[in-house]
N, CA, C and O atoms as a GROMACS GRO file, in nm:
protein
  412
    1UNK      N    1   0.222   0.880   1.857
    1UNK     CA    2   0.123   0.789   1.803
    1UNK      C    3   0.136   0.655   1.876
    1UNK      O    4   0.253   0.618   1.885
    2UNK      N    5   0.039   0.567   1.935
    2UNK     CA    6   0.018   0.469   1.981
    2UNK      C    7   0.072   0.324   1.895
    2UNK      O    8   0.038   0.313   1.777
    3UNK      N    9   0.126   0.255   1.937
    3UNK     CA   10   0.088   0.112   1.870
    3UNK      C   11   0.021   0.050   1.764
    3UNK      O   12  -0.085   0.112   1.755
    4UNK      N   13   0.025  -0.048   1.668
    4UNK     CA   14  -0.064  -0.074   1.627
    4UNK      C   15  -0.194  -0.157   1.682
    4UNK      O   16  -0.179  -0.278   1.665
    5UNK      N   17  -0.276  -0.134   1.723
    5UNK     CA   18  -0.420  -0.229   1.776
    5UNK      C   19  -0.414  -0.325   1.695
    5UNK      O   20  -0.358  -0.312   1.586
    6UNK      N   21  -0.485  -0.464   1.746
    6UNK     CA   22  -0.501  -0.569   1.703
    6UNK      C   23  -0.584  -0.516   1.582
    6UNK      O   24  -0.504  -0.511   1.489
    7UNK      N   25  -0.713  -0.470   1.538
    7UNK     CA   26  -0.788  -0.455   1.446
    7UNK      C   27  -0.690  -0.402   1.333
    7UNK      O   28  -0.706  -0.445   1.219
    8UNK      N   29  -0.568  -0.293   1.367
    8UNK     CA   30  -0.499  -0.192   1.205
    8UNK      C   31  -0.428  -0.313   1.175
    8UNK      O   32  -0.421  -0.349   1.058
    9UNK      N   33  -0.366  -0.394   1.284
    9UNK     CA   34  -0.234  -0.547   1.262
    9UNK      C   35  -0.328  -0.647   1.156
    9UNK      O   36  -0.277  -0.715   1.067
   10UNK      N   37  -0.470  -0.640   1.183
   10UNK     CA   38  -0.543  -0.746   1.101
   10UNK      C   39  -0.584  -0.695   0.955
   10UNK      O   40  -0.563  -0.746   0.844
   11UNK      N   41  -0.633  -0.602   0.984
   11UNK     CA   42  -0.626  -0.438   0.856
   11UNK      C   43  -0.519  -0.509   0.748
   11UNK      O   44  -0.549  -0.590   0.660
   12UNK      N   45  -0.352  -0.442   0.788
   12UNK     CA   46  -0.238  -0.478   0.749
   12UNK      C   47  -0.188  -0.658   0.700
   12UNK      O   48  -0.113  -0.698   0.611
   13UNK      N   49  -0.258  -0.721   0.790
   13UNK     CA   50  -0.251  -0.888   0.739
   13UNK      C   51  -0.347  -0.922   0.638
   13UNK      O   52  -0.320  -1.029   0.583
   14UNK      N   53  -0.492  -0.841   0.581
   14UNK     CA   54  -0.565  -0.881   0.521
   14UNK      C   55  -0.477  -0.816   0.404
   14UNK      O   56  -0.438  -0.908   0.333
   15UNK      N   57  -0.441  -0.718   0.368
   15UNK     CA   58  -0.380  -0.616   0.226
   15UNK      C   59  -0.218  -0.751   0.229
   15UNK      O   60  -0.197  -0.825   0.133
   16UNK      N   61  -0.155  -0.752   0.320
   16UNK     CA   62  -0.030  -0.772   0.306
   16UNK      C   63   0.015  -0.941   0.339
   16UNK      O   64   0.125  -0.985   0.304
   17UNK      N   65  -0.067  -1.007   0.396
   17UNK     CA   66  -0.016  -1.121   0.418
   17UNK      C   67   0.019  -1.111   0.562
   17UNK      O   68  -0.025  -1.032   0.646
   18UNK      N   69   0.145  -1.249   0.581
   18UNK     CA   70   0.204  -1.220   0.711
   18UNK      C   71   0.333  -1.094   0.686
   18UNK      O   72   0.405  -1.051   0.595
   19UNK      N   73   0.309  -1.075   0.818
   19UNK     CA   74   0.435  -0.951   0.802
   19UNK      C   75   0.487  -0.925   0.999
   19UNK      O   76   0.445  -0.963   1.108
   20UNK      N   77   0.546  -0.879   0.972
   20UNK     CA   78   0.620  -0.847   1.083
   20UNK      C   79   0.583  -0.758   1.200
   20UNK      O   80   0.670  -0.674   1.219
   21UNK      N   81   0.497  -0.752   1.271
   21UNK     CA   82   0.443  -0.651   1.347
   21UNK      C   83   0.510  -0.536   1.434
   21UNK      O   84   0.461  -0.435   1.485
   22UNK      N   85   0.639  -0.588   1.434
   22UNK     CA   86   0.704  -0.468   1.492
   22UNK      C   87   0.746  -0.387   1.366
   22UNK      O   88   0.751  -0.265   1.378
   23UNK      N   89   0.777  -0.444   1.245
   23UNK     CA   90   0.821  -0.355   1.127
   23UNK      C   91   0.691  -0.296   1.078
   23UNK      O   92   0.702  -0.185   1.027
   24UNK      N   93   0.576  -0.347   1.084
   24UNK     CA   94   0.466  -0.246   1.062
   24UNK      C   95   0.428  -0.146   1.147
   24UNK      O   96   0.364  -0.050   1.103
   25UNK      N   97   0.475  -0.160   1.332
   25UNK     CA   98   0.443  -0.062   1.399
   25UNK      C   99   0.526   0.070   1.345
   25UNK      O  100   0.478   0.183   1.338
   26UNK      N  101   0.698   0.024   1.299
   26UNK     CA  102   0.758   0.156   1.310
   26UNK      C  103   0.696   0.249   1.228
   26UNK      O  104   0.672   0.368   1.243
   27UNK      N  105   0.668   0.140   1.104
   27UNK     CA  106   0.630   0.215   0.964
   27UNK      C  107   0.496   0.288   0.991
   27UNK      O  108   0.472   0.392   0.929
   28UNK      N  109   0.435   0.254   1.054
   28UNK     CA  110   0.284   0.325   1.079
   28UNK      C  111   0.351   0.450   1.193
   28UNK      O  112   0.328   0.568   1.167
   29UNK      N  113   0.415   0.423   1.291
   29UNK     CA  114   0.448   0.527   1.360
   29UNK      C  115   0.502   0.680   1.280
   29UNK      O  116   0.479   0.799   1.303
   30UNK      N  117   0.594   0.597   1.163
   30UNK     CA  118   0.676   0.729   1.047
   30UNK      C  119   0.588   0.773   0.970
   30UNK      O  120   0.583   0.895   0.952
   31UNK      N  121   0.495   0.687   0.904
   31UNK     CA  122   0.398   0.704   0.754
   31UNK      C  123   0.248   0.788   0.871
   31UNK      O  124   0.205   0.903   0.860
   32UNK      N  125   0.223   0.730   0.926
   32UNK     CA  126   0.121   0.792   1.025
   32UNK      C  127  -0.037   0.747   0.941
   32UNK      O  128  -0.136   0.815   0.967
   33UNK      N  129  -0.044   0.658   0.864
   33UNK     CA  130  -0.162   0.613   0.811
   33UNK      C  131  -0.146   0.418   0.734
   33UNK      O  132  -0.064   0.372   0.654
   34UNK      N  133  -0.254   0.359   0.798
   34UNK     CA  134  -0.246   0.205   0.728
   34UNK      C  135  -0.229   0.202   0.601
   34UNK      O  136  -0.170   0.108   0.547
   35UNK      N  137  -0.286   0.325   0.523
   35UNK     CA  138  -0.273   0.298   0.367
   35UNK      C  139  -0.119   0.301   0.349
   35UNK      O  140  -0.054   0.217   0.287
   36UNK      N  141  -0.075   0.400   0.407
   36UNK     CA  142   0.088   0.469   0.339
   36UNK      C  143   0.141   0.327   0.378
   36UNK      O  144   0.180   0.264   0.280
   37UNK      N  145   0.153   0.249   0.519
   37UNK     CA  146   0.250   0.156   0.553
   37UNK      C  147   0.178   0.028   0.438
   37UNK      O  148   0.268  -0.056   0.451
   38UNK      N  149   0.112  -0.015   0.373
   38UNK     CA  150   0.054  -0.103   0.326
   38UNK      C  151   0.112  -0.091   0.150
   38UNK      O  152   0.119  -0.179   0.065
   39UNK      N  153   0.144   0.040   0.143
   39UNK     CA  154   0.155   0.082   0.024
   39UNK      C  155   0.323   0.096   0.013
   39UNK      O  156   0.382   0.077  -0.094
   40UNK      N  157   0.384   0.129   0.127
   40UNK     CA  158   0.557   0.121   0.129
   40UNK      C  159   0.578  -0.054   0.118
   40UNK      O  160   0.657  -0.094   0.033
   41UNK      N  161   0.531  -0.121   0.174
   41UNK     CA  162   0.532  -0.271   0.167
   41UNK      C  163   0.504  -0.336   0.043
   41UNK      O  164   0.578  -0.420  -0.009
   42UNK      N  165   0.384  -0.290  -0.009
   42UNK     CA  166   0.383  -0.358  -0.136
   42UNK      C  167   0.499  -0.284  -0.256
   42UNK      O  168   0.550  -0.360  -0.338
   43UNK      N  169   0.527  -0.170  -0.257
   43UNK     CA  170   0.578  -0.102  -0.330
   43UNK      C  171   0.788  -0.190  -0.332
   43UNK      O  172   0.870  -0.196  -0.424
   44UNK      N  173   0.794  -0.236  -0.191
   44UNK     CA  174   0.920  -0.253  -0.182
   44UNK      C  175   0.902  -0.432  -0.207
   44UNK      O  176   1.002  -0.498  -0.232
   45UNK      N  177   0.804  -0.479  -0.200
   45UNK     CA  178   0.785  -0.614  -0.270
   45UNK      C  179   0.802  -0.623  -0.404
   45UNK      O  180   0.885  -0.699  -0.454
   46UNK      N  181   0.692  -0.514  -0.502
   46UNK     CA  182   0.736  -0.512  -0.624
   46UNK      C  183   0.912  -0.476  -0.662
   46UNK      O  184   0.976  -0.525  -0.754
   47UNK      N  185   0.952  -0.396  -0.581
   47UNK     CA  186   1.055  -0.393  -0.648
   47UNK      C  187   1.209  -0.499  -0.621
   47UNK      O  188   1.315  -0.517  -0.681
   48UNK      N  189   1.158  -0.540  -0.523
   48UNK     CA  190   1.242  -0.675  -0.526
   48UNK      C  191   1.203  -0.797  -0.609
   48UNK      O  192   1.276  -0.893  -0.632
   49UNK      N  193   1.106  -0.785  -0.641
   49UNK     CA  194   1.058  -0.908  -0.737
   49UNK      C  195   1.089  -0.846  -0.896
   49UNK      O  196   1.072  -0.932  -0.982
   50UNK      N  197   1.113  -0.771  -0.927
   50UNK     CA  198   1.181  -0.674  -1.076
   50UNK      C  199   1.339  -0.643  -1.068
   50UNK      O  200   1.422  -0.585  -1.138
   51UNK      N  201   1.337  -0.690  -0.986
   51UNK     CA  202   1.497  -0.697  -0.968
   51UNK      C  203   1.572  -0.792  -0.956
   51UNK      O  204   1.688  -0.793  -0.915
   52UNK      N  205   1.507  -0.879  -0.992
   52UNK     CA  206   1.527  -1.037  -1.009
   52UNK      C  207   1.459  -1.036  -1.145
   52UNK      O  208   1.362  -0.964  -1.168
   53UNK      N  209   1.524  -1.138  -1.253
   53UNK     CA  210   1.455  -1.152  -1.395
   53UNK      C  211   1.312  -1.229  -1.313
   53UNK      O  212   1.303  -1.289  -1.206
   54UNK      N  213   1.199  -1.191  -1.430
   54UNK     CA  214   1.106  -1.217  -1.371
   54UNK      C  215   1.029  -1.381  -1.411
   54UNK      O  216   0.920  -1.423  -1.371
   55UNK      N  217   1.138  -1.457  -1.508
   55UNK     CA  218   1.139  -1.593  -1.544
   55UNK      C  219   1.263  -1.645  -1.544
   55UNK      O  220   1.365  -1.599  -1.595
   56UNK      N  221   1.240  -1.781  -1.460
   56UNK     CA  222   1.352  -1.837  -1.530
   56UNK      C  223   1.289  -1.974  -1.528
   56UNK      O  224   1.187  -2.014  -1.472
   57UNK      N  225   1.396  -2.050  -1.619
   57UNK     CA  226   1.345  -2.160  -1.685
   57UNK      C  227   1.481  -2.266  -1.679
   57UNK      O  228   1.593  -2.233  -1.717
   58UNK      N  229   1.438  -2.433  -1.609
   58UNK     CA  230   1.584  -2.518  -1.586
   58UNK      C  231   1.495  -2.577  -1.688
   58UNK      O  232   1.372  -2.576  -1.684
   59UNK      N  233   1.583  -2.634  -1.793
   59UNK     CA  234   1.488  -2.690  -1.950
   59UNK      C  235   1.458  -2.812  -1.866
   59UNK      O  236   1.514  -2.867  -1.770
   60UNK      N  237   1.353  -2.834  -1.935
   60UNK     CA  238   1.287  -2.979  -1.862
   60UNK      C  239   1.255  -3.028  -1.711
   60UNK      O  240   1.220  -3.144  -1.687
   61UNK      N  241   1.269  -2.949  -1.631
   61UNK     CA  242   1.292  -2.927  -1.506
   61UNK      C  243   1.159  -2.830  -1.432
   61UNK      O  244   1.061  -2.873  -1.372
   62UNK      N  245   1.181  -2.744  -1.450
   62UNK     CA  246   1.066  -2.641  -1.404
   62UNK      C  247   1.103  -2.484  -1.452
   62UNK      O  248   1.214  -2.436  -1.472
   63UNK      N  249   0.978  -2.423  -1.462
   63UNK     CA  250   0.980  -2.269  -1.510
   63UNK      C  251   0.918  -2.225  -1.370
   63UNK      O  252   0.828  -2.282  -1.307
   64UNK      N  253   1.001  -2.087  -1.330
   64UNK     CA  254   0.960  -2.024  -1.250
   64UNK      C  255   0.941  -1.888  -1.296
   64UNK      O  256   1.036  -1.817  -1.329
   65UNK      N  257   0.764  -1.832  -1.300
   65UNK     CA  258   0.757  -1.658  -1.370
   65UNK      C  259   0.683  -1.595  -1.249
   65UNK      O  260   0.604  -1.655  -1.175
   66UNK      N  261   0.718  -1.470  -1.241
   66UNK     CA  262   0.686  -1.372  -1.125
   66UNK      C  263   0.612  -1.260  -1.141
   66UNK      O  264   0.558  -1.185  -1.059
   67UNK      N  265   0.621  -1.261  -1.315
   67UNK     CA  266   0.547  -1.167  -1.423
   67UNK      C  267   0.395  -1.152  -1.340
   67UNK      O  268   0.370  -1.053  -1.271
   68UNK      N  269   0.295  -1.274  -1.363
   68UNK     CA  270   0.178  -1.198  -1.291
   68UNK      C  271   0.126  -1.162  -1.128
   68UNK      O  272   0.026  -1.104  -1.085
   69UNK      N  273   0.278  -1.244  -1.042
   69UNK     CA  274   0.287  -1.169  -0.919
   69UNK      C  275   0.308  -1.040  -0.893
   69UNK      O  276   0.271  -0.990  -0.786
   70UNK      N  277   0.394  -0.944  -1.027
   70UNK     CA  278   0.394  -0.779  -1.030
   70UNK      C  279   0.278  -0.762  -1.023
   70UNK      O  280   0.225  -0.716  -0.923
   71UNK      N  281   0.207  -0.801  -1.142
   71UNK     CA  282   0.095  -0.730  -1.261
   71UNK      C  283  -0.007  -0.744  -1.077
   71UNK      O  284  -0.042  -0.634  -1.036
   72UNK      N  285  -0.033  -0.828  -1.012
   72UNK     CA  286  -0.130  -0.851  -0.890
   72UNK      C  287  -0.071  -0.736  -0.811
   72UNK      O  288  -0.147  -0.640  -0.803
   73UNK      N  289   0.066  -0.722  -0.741
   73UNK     CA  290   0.074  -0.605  -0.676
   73UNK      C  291   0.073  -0.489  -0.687
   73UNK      O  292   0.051  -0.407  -0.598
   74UNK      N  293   0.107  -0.465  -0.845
   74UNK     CA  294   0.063  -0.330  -0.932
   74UNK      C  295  -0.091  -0.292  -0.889
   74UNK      O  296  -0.133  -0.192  -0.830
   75UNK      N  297  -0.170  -0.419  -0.945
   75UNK     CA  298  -0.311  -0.382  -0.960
   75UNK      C  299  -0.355  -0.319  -0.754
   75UNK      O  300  -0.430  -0.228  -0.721
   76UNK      N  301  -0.259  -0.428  -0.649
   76UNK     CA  302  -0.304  -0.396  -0.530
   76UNK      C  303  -0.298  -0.241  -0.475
   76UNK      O  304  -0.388  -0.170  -0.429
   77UNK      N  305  -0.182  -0.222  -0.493
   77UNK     CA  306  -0.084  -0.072  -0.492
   77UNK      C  307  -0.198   0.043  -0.578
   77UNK      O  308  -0.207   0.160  -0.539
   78UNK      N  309  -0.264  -0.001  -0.676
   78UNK     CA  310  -0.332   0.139  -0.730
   78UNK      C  311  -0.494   0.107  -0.663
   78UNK      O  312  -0.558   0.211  -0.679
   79UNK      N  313  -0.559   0.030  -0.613
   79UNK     CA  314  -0.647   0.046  -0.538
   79UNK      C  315  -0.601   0.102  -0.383
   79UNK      O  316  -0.651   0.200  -0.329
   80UNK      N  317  -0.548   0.060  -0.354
   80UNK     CA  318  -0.461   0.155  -0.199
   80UNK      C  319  -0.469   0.264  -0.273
   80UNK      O  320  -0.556   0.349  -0.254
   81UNK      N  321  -0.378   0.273  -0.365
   81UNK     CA  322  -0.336   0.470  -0.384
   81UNK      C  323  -0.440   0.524  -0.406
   81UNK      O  324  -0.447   0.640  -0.365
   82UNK      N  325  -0.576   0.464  -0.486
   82UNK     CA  326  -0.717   0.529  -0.491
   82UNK      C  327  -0.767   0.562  -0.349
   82UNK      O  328  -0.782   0.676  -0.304
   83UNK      N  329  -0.788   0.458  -0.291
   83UNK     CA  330  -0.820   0.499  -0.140
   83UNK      C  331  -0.772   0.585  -0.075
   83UNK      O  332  -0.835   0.668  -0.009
   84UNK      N  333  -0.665   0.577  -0.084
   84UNK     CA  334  -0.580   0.689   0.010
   84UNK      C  335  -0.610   0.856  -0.044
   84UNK      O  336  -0.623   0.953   0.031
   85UNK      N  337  -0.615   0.855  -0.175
   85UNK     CA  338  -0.633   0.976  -0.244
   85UNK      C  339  -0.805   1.006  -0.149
   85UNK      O  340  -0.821   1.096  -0.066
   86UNK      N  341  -0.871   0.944  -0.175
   86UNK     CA  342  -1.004   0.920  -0.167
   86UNK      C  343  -1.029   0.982   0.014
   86UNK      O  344  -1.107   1.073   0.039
   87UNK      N  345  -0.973   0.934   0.085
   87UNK     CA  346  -0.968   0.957   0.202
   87UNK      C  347  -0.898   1.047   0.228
   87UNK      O  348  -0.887   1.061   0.350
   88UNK      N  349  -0.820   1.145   0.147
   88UNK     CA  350  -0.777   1.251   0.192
   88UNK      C  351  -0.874   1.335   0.125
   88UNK      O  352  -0.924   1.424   0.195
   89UNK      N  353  -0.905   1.328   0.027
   89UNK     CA  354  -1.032   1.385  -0.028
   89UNK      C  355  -1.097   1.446   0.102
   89UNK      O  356  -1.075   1.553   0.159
   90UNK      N  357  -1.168   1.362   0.125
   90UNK     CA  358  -1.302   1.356   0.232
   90UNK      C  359  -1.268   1.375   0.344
   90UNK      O  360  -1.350   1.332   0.424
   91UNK      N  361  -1.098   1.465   0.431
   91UNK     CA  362  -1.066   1.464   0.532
   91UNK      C  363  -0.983   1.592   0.547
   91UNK      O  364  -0.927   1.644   0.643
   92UNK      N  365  -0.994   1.621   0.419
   92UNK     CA  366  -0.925   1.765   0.445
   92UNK      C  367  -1.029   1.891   0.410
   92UNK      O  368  -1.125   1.896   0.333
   93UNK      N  369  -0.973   1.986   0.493
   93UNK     CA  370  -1.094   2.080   0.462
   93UNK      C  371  -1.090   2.161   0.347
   93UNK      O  372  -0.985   2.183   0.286
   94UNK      N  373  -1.180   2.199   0.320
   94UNK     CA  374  -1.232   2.272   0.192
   94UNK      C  375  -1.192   2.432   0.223
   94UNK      O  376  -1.173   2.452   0.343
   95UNK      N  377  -1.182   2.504   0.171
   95UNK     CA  378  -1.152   2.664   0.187
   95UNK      C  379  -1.356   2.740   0.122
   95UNK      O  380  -1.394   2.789   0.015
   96UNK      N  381  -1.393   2.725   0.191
   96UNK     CA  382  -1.528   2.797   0.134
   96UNK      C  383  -1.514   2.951   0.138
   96UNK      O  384  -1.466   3.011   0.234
   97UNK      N  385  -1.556   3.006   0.033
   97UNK     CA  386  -1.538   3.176   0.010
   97UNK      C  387  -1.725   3.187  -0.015
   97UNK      O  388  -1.789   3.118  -0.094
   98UNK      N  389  -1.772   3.276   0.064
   98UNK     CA  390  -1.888   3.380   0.050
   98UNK      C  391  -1.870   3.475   0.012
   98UNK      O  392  -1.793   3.562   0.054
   99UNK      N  393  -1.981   3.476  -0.125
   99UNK     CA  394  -1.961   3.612  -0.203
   99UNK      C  395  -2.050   3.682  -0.165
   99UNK      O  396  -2.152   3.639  -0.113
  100UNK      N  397  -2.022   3.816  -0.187
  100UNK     CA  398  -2.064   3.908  -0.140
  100UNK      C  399  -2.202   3.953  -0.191
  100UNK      O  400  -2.163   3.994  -0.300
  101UNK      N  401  -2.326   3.974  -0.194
  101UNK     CA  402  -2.433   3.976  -0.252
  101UNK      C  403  -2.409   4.184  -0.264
  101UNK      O  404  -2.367   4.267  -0.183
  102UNK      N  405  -2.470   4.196  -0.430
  102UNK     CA  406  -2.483   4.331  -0.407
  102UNK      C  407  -2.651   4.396  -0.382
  102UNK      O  408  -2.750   4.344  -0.434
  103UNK      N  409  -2.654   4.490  -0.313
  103UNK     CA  410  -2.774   4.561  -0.324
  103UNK      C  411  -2.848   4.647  -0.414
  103UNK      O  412  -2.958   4.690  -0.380
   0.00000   0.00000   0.00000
């Protein structure tokens, strides 16, 4: 498999932000589709951000919550996984059976 082209790198920066272009080439080279590498990325974002309490609070000082930064990558992660379902849908072939007409 080729490189990523400037257009899948911009693809990948619109879903993901900045990111690393050689760590998105490998991942597209292994996953072999923009959704899968877009979807290992957000998936390993959420779980570093849940693995950290998702508030904390210095009294009088400042509150820091991460709560609706999940709930946003949750929501990102299941429109990808729709798509992706969606596009395999419409890319894999169908098994058609012809029945047999009787006389």
């Amino acid at each position: 498999m080729t490189a990523l082209t400037d257009a899948k790198y911009a693809y990948l920066r619109s879903e993901l932000g900045e990111a690393d272009r050689d760590d998105l080439d490998r991942r597209h080279q292994r996953l072999g589709s923009l959704q899968a590498v877009a979807l290992e990325v957000l998936r390993e974002r959420r779980a570093a951000l849940v693995a950290d309490p998702l508030a904390v609070t210095v009294q009088g000082v400042a509150t820091v919550n991460s709560a609706e930064n999940v709930r946003a990558i949750e929501r990102q992660i299941a429109i990808l996984h729709t798509e992706q379902q969606s596009a395999a849908a419409t890319t894999e072939p169908a098994l058609l059976v012809r029945r047999h007409r009787g006389r």
